[in-house]
PDB file of N, CA, C and O in Angstrom:
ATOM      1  N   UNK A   1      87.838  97.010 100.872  1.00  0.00           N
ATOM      2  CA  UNK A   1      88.698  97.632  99.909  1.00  0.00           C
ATOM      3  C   UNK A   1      89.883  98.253 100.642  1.00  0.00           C
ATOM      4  O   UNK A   1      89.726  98.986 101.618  1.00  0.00           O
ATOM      5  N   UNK A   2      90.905  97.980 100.210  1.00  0.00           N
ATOM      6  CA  UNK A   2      92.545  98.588 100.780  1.00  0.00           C
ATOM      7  C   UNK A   2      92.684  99.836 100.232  1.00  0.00           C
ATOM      8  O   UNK A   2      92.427  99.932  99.032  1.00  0.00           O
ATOM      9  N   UNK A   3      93.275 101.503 101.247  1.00  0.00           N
ATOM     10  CA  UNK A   3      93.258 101.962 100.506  1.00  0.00           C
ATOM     11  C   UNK A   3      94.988 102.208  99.181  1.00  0.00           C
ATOM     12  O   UNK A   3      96.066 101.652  99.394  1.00  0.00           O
ATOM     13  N   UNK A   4      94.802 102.818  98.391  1.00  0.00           N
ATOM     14  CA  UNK A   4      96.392 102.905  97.338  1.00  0.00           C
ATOM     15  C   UNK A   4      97.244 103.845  98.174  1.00  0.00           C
ATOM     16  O   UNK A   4      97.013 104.731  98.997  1.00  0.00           O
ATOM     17  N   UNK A   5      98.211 103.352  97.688  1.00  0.00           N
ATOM     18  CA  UNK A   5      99.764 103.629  98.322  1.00  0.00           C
ATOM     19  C   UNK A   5     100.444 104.540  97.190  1.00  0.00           C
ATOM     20  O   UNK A   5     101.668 104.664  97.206  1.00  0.00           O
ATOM     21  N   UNK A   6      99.760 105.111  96.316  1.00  0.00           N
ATOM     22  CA  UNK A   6     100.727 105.150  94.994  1.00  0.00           C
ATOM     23  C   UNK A   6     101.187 106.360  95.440  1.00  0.00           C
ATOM     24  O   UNK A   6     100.687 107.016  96.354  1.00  0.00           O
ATOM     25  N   UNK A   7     102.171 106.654  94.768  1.00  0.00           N
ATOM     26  CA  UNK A   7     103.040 107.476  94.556  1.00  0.00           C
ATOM     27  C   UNK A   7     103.378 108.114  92.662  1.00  0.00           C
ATOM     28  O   UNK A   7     103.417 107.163  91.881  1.00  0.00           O
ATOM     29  N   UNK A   8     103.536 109.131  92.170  1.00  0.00           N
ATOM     30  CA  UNK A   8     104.097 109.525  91.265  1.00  0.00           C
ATOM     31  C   UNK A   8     104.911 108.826  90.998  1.00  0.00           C
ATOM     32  O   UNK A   8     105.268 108.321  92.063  1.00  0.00           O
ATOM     33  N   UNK A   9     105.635 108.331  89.998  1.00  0.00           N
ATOM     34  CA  UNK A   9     106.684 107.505  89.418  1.00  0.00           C
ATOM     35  C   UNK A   9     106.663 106.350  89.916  1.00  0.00           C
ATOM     36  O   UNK A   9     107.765 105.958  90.301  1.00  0.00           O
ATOM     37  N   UNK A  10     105.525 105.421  90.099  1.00  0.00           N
ATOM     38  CA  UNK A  10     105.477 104.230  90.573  1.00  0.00           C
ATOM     39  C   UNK A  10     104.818 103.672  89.252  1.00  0.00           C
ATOM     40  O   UNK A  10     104.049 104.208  88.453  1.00  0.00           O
ATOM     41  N   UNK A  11     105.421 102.325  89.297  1.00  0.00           N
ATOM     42  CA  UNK A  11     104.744 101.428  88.337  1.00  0.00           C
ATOM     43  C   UNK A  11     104.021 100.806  88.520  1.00  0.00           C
ATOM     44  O   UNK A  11     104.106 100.085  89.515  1.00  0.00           O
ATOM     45  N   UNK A  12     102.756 100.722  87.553  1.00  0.00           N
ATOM     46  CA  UNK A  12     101.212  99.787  87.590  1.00  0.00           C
ATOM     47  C   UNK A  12     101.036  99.707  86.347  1.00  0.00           C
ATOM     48  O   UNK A  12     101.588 100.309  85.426  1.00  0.00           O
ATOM     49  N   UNK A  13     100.283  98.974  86.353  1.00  0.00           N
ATOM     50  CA  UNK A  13      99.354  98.508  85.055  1.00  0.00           C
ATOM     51  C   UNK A  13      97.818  98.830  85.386  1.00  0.00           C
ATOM     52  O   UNK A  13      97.166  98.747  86.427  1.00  0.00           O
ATOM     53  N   UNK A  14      97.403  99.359  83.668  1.00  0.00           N
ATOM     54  CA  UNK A  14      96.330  99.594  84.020  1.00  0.00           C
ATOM     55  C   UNK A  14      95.561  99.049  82.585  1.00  0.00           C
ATOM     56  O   UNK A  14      96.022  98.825  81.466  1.00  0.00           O
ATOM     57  N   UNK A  15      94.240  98.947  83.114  1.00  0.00           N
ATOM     58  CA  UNK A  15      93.588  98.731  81.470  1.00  0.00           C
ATOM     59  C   UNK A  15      92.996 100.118  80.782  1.00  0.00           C
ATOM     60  O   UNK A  15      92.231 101.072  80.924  1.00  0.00           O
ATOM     61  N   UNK A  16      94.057  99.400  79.839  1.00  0.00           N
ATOM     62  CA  UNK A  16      93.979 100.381  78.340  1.00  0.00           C
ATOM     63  C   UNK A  16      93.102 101.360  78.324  1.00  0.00           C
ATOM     64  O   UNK A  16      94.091 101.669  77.658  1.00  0.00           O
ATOM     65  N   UNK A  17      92.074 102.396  78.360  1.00  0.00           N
ATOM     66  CA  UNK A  17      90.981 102.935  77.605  1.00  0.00           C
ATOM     67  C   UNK A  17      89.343 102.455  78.035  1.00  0.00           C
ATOM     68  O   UNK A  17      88.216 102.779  77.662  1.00  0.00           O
ATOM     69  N   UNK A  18      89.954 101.443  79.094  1.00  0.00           N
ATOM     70  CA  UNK A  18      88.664 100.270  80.055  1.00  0.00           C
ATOM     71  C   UNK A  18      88.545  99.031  79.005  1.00  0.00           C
ATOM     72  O   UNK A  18      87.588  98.270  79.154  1.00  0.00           O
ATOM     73  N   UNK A  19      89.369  98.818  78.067  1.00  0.00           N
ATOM     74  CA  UNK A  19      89.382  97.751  76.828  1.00  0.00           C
ATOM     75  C   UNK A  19      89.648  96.198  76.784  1.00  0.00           C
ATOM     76  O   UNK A  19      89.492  95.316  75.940  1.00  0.00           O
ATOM     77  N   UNK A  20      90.221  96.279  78.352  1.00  0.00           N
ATOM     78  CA  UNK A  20      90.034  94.646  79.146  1.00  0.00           C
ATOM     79  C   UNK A  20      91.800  94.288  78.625  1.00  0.00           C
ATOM     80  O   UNK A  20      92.451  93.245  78.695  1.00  0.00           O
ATOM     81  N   UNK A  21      92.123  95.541  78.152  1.00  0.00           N
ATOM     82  CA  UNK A  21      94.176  94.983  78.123  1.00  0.00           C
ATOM     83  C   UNK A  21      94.715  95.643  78.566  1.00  0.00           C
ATOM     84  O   UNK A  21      94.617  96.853  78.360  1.00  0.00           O
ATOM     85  N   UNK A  22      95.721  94.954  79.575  1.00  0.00           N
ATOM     86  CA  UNK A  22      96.552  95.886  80.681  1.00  0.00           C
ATOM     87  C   UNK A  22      97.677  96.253  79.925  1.00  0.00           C
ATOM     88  O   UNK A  22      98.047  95.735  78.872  1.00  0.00           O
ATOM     89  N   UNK A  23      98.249  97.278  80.599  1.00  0.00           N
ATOM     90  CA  UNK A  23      99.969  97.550  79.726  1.00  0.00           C
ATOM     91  C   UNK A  23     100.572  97.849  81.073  1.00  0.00           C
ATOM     92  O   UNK A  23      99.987  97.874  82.156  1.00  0.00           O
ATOM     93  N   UNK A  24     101.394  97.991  80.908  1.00  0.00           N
ATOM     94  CA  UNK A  24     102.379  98.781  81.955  1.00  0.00           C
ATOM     95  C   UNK A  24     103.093  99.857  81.723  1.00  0.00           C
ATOM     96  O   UNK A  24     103.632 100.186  80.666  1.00  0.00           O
ATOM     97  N   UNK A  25     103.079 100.648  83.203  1.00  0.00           N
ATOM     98  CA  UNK A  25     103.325 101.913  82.549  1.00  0.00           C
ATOM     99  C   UNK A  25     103.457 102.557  84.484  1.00  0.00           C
ATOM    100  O   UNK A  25     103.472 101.861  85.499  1.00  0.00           O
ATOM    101  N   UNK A  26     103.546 104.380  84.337  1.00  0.00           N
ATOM    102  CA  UNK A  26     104.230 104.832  85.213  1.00  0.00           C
ATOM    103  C   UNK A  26     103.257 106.024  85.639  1.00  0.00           C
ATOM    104  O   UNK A  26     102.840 106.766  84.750  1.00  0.00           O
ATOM    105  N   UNK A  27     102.836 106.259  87.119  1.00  0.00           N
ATOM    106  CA  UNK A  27     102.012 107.488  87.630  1.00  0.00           C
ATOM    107  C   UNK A  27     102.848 108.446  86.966  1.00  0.00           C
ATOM    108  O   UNK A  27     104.042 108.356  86.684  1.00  0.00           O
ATOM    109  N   UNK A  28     101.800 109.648  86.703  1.00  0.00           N
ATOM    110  CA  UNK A  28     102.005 110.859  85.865  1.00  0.00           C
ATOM    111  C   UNK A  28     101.683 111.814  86.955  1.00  0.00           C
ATOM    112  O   UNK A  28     102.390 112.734  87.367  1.00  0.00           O
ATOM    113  N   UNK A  29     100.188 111.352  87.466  1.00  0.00           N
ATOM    114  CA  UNK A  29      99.671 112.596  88.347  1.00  0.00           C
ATOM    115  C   UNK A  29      98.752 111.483  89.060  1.00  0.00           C
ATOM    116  O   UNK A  29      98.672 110.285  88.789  1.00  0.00           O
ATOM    117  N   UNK A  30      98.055 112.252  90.085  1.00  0.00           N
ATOM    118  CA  UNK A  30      97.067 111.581  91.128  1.00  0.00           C
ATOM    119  C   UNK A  30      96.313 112.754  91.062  1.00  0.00           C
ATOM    120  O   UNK A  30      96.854 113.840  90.860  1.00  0.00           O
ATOM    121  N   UNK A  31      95.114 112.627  91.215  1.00  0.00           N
ATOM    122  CA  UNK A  31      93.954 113.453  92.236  1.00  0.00           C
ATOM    123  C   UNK A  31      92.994 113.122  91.690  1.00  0.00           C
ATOM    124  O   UNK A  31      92.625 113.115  90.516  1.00  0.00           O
ATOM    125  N   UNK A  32      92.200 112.565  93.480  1.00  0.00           N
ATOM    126  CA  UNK A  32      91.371 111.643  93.582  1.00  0.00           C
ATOM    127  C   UNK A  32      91.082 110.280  92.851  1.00  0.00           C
ATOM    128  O   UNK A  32      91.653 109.228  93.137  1.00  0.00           O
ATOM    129  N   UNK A  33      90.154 110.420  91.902  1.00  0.00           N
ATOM    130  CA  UNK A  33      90.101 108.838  91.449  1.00  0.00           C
ATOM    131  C   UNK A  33      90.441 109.434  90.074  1.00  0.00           C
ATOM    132  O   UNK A  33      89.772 108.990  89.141  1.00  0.00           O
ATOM    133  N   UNK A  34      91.453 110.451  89.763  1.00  0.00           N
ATOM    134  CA  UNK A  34      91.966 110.400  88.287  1.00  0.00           C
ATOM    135  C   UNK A  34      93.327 109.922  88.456  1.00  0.00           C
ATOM    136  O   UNK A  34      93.967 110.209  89.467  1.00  0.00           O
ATOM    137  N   UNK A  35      93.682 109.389  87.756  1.00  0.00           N
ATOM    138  CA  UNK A  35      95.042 108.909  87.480  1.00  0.00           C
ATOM    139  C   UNK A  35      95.645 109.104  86.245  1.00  0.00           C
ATOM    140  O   UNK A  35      94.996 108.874  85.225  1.00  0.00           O
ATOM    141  N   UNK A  36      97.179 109.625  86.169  1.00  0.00           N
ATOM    142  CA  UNK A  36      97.469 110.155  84.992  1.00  0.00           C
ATOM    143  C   UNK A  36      98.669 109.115  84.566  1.00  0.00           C
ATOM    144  O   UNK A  36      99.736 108.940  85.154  1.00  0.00           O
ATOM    145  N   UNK A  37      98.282 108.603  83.611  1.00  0.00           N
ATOM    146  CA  UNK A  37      99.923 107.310  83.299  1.00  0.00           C
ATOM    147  C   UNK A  37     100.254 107.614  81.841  1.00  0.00           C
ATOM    148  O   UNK A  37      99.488 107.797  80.895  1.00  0.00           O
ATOM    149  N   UNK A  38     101.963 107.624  81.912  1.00  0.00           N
ATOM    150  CA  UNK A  38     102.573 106.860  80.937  1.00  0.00           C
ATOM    151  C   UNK A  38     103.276 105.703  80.607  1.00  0.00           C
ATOM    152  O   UNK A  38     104.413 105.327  80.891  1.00  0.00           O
ATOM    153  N   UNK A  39     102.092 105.058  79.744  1.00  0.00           N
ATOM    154  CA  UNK A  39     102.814 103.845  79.069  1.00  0.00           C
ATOM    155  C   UNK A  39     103.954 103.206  78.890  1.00  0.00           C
ATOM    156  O   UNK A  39     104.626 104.230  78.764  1.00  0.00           O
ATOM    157  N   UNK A  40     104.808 102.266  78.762  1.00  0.00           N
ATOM    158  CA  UNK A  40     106.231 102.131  78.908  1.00  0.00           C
ATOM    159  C   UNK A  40     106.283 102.105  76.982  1.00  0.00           C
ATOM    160  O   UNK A  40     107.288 102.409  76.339  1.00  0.00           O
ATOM    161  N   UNK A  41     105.059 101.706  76.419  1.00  0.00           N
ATOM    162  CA  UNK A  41     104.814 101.796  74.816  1.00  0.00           C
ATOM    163  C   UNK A  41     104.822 103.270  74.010  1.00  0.00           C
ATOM    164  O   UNK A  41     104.550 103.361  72.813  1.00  0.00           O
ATOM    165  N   UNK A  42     105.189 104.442  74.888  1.00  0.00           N
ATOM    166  CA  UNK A  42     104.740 105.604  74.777  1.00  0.00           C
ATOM    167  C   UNK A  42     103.060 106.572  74.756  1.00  0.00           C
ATOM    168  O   UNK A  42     102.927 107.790  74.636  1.00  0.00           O
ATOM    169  N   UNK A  43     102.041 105.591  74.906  1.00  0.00           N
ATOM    170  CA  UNK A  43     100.842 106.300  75.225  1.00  0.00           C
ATOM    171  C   UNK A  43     100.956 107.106  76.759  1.00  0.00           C
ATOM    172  O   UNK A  43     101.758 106.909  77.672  1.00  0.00           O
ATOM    173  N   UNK A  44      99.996 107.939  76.670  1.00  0.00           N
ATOM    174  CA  UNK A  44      99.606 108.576  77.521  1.00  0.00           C
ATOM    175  C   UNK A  44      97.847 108.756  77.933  1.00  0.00           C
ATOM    176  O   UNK A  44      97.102 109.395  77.189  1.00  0.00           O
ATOM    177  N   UNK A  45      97.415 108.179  79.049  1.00  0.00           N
ATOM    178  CA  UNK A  45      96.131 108.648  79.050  1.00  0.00           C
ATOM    179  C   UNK A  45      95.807 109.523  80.315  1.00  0.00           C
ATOM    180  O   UNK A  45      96.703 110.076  80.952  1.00  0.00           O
ATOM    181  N   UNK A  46      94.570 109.610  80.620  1.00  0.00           N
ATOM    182  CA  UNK A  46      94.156 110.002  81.822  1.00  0.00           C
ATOM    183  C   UNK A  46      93.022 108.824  82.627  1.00  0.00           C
ATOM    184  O   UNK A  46      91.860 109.050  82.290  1.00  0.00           O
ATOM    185  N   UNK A  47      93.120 108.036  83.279  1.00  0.00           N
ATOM    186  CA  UNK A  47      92.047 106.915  83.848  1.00  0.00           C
ATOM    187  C   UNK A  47      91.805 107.394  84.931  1.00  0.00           C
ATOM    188  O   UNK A  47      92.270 108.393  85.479  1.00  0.00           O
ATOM    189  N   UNK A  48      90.600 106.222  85.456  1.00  0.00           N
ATOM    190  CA  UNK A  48      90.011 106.306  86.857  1.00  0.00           C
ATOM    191  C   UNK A  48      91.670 105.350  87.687  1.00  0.00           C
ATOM    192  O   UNK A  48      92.670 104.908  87.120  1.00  0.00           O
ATOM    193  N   UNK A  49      91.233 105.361  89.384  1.00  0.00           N
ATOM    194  CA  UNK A  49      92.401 104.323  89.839  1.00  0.00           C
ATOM    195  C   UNK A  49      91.601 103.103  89.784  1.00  0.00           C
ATOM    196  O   UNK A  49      92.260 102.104  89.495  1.00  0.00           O
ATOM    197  N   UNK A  50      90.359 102.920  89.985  1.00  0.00           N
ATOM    198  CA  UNK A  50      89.822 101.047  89.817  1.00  0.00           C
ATOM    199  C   UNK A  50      90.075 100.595  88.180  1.00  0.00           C
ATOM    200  O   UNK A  50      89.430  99.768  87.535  1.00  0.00           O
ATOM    201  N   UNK A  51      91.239 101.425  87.738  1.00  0.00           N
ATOM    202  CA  UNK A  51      92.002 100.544  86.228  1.00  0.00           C
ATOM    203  C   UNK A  51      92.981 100.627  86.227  1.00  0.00           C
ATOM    204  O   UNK A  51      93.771 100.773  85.294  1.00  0.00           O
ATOM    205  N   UNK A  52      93.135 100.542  87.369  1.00  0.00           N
ATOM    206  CA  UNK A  52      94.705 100.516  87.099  1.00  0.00           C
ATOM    207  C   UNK A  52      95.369  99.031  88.485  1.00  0.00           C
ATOM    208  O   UNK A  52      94.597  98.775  89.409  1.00  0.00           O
ATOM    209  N   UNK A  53      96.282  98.518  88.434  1.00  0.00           N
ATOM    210  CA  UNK A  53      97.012  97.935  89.859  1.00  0.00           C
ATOM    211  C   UNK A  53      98.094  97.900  89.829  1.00  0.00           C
ATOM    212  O   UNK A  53      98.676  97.813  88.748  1.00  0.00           O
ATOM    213  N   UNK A  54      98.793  97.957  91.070  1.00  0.00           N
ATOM    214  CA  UNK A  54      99.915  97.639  91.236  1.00  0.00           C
ATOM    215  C   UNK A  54     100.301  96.845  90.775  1.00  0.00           C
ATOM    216  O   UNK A  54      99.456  96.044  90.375  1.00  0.00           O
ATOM    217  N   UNK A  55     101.823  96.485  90.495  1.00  0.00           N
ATOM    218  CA  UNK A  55     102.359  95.319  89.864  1.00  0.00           C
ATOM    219  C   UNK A  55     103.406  94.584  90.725  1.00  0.00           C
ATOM    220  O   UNK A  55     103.947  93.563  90.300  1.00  0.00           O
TER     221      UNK A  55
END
């Protein structure tokens, strides 16, 4: 496993809610394996990082 490079205001895609559909969208926050994104659709969630990838 590689570890993430992310940064705040970086773009990834992640799946939805764990719902098997990716969107794209933008780091909000980091810490540890929470990840905070907004949607480019306007959602907002809070995920793990193994749902999300780089794009």
């Amino acid at each position: 496993m590689r570890p993430y490079n992310w940064v705040i205001g970086m773009k990834v895609e992640c799946n939805y809610k764990g719902a098997g559909d990716w969107y794209a969208g933008k780091i909000t926050s980091l810490g540890g394996e929470k990840i905070g994104i907004a949607y480019d659709d306007g959602d907002k969630e809070t995920t793990r990082t193994g749902r999300c990838r780089s794009r």
